[in-house]
Structure formats: structure tokens, C-alpha cells
TORLOPA-301611 format. One record per residue (C-alpha): residue in one letter; x, y, z. Coordinates in steps of 0.25 Angstrom, whole numbers, plus 5000, padded with zeros to 4 digits. Last residue first. Layout:
AXYZ/...
This chain:
X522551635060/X522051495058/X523351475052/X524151525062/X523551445071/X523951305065/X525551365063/X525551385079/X525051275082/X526051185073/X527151275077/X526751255092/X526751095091/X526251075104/X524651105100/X524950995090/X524950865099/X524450775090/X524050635097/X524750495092/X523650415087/X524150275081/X525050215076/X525950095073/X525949965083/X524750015092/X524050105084/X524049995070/X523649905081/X522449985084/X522250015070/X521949875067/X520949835079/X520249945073/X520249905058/X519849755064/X518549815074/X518149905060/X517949785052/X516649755051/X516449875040/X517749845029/X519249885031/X519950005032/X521350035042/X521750165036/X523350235041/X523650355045/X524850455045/X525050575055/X525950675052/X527350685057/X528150755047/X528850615044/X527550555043/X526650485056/X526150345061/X524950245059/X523750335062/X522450235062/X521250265053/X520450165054/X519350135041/X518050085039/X517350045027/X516350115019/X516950065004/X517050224999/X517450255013/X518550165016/X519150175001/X519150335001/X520250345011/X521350255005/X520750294990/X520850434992/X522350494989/X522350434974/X520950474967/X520950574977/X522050654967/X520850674959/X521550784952/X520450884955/X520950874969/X519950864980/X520850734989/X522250794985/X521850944987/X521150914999/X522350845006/X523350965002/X522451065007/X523151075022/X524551005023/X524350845021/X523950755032/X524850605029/X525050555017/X524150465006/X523050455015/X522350365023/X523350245020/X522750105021/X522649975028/X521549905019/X521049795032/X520349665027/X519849555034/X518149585027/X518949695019/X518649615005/X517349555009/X516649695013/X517549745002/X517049664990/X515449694994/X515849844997/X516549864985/X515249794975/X514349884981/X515150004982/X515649994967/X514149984962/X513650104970/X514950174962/X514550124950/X513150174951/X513850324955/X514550324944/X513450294932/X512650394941/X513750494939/X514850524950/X514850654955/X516550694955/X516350814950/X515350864960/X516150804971/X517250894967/X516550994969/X516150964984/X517750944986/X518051094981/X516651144989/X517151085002/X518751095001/X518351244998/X517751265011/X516251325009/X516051465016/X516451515001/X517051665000/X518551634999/X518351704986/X518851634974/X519051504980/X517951504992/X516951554982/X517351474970/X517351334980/X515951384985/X515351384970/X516151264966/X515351204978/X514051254975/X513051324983/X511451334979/X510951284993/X511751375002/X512051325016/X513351305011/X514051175008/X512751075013/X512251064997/X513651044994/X513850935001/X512550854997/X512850884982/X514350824981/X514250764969/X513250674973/X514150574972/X515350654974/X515850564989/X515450434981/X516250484968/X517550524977/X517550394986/X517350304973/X518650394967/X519550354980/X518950214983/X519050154968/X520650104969/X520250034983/X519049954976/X519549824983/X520749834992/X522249864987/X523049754990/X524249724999/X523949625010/X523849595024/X523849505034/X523849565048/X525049515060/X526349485053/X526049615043/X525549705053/X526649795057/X527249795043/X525949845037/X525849965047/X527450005041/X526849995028/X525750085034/X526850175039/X527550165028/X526550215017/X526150325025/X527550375025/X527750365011/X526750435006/X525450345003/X524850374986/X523650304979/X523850314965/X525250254967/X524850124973/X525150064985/X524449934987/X523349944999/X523649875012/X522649755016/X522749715030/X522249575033/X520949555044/X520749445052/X521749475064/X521049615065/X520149535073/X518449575070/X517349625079/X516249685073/X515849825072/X515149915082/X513649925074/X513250065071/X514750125074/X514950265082/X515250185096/X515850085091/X516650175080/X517050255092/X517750135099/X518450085087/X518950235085/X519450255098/X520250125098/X520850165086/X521350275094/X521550425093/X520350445087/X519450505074/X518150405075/X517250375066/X516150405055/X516350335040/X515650395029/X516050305014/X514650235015/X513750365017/X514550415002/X513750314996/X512450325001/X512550485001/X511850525013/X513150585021/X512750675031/X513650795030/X513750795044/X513650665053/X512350675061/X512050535056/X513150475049/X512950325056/X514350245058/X514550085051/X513850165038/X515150115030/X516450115037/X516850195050/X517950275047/X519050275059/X520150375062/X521250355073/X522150495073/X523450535066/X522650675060/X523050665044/X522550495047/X521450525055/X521150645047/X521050595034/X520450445040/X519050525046/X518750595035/X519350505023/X518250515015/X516750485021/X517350495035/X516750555048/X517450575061/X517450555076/X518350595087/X519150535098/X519850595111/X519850735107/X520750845103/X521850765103/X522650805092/X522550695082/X520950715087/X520650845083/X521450865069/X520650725065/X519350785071/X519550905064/X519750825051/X518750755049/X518450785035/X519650775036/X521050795035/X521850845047/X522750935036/X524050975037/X524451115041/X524251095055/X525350995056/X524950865066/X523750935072/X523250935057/X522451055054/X520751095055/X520351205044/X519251305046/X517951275053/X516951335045/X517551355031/X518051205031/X519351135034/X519650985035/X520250925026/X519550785018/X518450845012/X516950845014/X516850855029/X515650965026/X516651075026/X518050985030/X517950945045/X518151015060/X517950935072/X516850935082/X516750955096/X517250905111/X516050805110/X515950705124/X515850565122/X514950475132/X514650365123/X513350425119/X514050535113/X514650465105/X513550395099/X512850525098/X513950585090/X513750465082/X512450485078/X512550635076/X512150725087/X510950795088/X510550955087/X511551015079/X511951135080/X511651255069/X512551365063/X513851315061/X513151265046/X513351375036/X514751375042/X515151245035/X516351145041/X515351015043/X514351125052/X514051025061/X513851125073/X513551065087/X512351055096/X512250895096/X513450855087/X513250825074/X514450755065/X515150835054/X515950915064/X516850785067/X516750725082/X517950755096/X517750695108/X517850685123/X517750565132/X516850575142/X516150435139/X516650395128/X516350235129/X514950265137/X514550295150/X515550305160/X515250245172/X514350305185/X514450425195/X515650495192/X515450475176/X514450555176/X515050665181/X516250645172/X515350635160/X514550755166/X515850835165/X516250795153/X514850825146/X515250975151/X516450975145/X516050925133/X514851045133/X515951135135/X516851105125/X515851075112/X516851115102/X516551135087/X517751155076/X518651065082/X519951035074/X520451175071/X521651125073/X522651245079/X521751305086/X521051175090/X522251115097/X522151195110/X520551215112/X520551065109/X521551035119/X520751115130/X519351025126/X520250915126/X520550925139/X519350975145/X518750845137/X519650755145/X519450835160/X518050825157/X518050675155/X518750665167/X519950555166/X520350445174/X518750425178/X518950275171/X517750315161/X518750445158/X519850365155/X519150265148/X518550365139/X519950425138/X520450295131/X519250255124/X519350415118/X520750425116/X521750475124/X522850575118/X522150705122/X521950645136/X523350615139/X524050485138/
């Protein structure tokens, strides 16, 4: 196995165990990142030579005593939205790639304090507000598996990044499928933590909405499940509790024509089924509230009716978003990415009313009492998305369609974060054009240690993370650079 293809516990060992220079790993992704990145435009920020000189002292260091910490040396990747010390967090706007930040975010620091060495940030939506990733900052990051299909988002640089090696693990955000859209597009690991398990400071927007701070998860975008159970120890307030997978039964939504799978997801995670069936109960039903999560997610995400993001769209306090959206349309004159301003109207029309938004605090009070009981030995075992990583614009136009068509492609995603709960995303196998497909392991806070120990028999009989190797596919490179042209 190569360095591009260990993950983090496994390199960290490797470099503890003096098998493997931490500088020698970090010039060597340094040097794949320089070769990848034309053709991704994954990494927007790089911090190269000070990561090669934080190598050098870890090697130093550890020549005279032990390593110190569980990533020690071990060279990473983290979202844009996140605050690191003397880095931009401009979340895709020019107006801000002025000013450095001058403290890390919490779990920056954490990180850090484990020995892990920033290579740089990953590229997101405008102000990680829609599910591709493209801004007018940055530009647009592609799928290593087909650079004309999306990576998702609003994570989707490190997505792009991590499927093909860019770093050992990285770490995303997820208030709507941020973390699980590009895990599942990418065919890496992707874990959302559940309901306030992670803290949000430095993290940036800054979600101060009551509501909407119960549906962001913060966790890690790897190449293992074991990766992702080891940062969430590290990133987590409290390390969960033990629990055995043995307890648990697997519930798998009913099928339902509102809620579409193509064919292809649909077998592989009957295919899952089959391979559990004498080992895990399970049964058949859709879980309580599943048919609200889609609509619920959308009114909780409009509450303010998107006030708070637009006053951070521009740097100018009397903007509008159907202002910016008739600039960029008419004239291609607006600094502001159409996905941003399109979504942020949107978010005006959907403003729940007062009557609304008392129904909605009503409908999380009562949900989270019945699921903390319901999903106490539970498992949902569900789809991420209806297919795998569409062509680029076709996922926007079916999430920000005026025909609410997220009424039927949102439900699998939107249920984790409207209820707070965790959710693994673990890659179960390919489509016939050879993209990645992913499946969702969710259940309720206390229960991450069973979605973990899950997913790592779903990687060892079915799946798992299988590295992209774009840079040898020259018609794939050469289409990629074309486009930036």
C-alpha cells in the first residue's frame, strides 16, 4: 500500500514506528497535490512550506523521545469554512480573501494538538449554502471519478480531495448533506456528527439559529471507517459510549415512488441486506416522522428567510439576492454565484410563519422524545441519494427547483439533520459507468461506537474506499483542463 492510499491511523503508526518520515509523507502529498489540483480544483489554500517545516520538527522530535499524539506527523486536509491560524476563510466570497485569521477553530486546535499537520483548505459552495461546489472565488471543484460530474458539497473539495488521495483524512461540516453528498458522489468514508456532539466555533458561517445548530454535524471525510471513529474521539465533547452491534436491528425504508433509488443503488443495498440477514435482525418500515424530514429541513433552513446569509453575501449592506441573481443573469456582472442568491431566495419564500415555526418547535419536541426510544437498538440503513454523482447542474436544479422536487430527493439526507442524529457514510460499490455509490448508516447520539463497528463490516465483506487514480486517465485530464481554459 502506498502513502496516497494509507489512511491516517495507519500512516500515523507508520510514522510513530520511524517506517515512515513525516516529511517524506507530506512531500509526497504535497507533489500529488500539485499533480491532481489542475484538473480538481479541490484545494484552494495551501500551507506547503510551513507543513514541511512542521514535518521536519516532528521527525526531529521524534528522534529523541515518542510521538506525541494519535496524528502525529500525519498530514491533512479541513474544509474552507473552518479557521486556521494565518489562513483565509473567505466561504467562496472575494470581498473576504483579504484578512487572516488569527486563531484556529476548536477543532482545528484539537487536531493540531494531536500532532496533525494542515496541507490546506478545500473549496465549498459560496458560504457552504448549496449542495455543489462552485463559487466566484474559487471556481468549480470536479469528480475525480469523471470531471463532468459533480463532487457535491458544501464539502466538496475535500470530497474531490480525499477519493483521490490528496491527503490522509480530512474534515467536513454538514447542515444538509455536506459531508454525506460528497462522500457518497466521492466513494470516500464520511461521518456527521449528531446534535451539538461537536462545537461550531471557528466554523464559518456560524450557525446561531437554534434550530438550524441541531441539524450541523462536523466530522471526518476519510478512507477508513476507522479513521472517522478516531477523528470523531478526538473532535467529539464527550467520546461516546461503548455499545455491540449485536443489540441493534437494521431498519430499511419501504420503497416508495415519491422517494426514488435507481436500480443500481437499490441492489447493492439489497445486496447489504442479504449479507446481513442471519447475523442482524431487521426489519422494513419507514421510521417515525420520515415522510416530514424533507419539507421540515427546508422551513428550518428558511426560518429567517435567509436574512443572516445574505447580510454576509457581499460586503454591501443594502444587497439583495434577486438583486445579485439579475446581475449575474443579465449581465454576468454579480461577484455573488448564482447557486447562492437562487437558493437565498428561495429561502425567502419558504419563511415559515410564526403559526409554522410554533408547529415546527412542537414537532422537534415530540420527535426527539419518540426517536431517542425508537433508535435506542436501531440502525435506518439508508440511500444517500437517489443515483450516484450527476453531470454538473443537474444536482442543483433537482434540490432549487421551483417544482419542489426536494420534496422527493431530500428525505434520506434531510432526516439526520432535522432529528440531529449521526450518520456513516460508508461506499458500498460502483454503477455500470463506474461511479461511486454510498450507502447511510444513521441511528441516535450514543450510538456512534454501533454505526462504526457497522461500516467496518460493510468495508470488510462489501466496500469500502477504493483510491481514485485520475491523473492516469489522460482523456479525463485532458477534458478537466480544457475547461479551466
Amino acid at each position: 500500500m502506498t502513502i496516497l492510499e494509507m489512511d491516517a491511523l495507519s500512516l500515523s503508526r507508520k510514522i510513530s514506528n520511524r517506517e515512515i518520515s513525516s516529511h517524506h509523507a507530506v512531500k509526497t502529498y504535497i507533489e500529488h497535490l500539485n499533480t491532481i489540483n489542475p484538473v480538481l480544483n479541490c484545494l484552494v489554500e495551501n500551507r506547503f512550506e510551513s507543513a514541511l517545516e512542521e514535518a521536519k520538527r516532528a521527525d526531529y522530535m521524534l528522534a529523541t523521545e515518542e510521538a506525541r499524539g494519535r496524528l502525529f506527523g500525519v498530514p491533512i486536509s479541513v474544509k474552507e469554512c473552518f479557521h486556521v491560524e494565518n489562513m483565509t476563510t473567505t466561504g467562496g466570497l472575494s470581498y473576504r480573501a483579504g484578512s487572516r485569521e488569527k486563531t484556529d477553530a476548536e477543532v482545528i486546535s484539537r487536531l493540531k494538538a494531536e500532532g496533525a499537520i494542515i496541507l490546506g483548505k478545500t473549496n465549498t459552495p459560496a458560504l457552504c449554502f448549496c449542495q455543489e461546489t462552485d463559487n466566484k472565488h474559487y471556481g468549480r471543484t470536479n469528480n475525480p471519478w469523471d470531471t463532468r460530474r459533480t463532487s457535491g458539497g458544501s464539502s466538496g473539495g475535500e470530497g474531490s480531495l480525499i477519493a483521490a488521495g490528496g491527503a490522509a483524512v480530512g474534515i467536513g461540516a454538514d447542515i444538509g448533506g455536506s459531508i454525506r453528498f460528497p462522500a457518497h458522489f466521492n466513494g470516500i468514508v464520511g461521518f456527521k456528527s449528531g446534535n451539538r456532539q461537536v462545537s461550531q466555533e471557528g466554523n464559518f458561517p456560524f450557525v446561531d439559529k437554534p434550530e438550524q445548530e441541531r441539524m450541523l454535524g462536523i466530522g471526518a471525510m476519510s478512507k477508513s471507517v476507522q479513521d472517522a471513529r478516531l477523528i470523531n474521539q478526538i473532535i467529539a465533547n464527550e467520546p461516546p459510549p461503548d455499545r455491540n452491534l449485536s443489540d441493534f436491528k437494521l431498519v430499511y425504508p419501504l420503497p416508495h415512488h415519491r422517494f426514488p433509488i435507481n436500480r443500481e443503488t437499490f441492489q447493492l443495498i439489497s445486496s447489504m441486506r442479504e449479507a446481513f440477514e442471519d447475523e442482524l435482525s431487521e426489519e422494513q418500515v419507514n421510521p417515525p416522522f420520515f415522510d416530514e424530514a424533507a419539507l421540515m429541513w427546508q422551513q428550518i433552513m428558511s426560518i429567517d428567510g435567509g436574512a443572516d446569509m445574505v447580510k454576509l453575501m457581499t460586503d454591501n449592506e443594502k444587497a439583495s439576492a434577486f438583486a445579485e441573481f439579475m446581475k449575474e443573469k443579465l449581465f454576468r456582472s454579480s461577484d455573488v454565484h448564482p447557486y447562492l442568491s437562487w437558493a437565498l431566495i428561495g429561502t425567502k419564500l419558504f419563511k415559515p410563519n410564526q403559526k409554522q415555526i410554533n408547529q415546527i418547535h412542537a414537532a422537534l419536541k415530540r420527535g426527539d422524545d419518540i426517536l431517542e426510544d425508537y433508535l435506542d437498538n436501531r440502525i435506518l440503513i439508508m440511500p444517500v441519494y437517489h443515483s450516484p454523482a450527476p453531470i454538473h447542474g443537474e444536482l442543483y436544479q433537482e434540490l432549487f427547483s421551483i417544482r419542489k422536487t426536494f420534496l422527493n430527493y431530500m428525505p434520506y439526507i434531510a432526516y439526520a439533520n432535522v432529528w440531529g442524529l449521526p450518520s456513516l457514510t460508508v461506499p458500498i460499490g460502483t454503477s455500470k459507468e463506474g461511479l461511486p455509490i454510498g450507502v447511510q448508516l444513521v441511528s441516535r447520539v450514543g450510538n456512534e461506537e454501533a454505526l462504526f463497528q457497522l461500516g467496518e463490516q460493510i468495508e470488510g465483506r462489501i466496500g469500502g474506499y477504493s483510491r481514485c487514480t485520475l491523473h492516469d486517465n489522460d482523456q479525463l485530464k485532458e477534458q478537466a483542463e480544457a475547461e479551466f481554459v
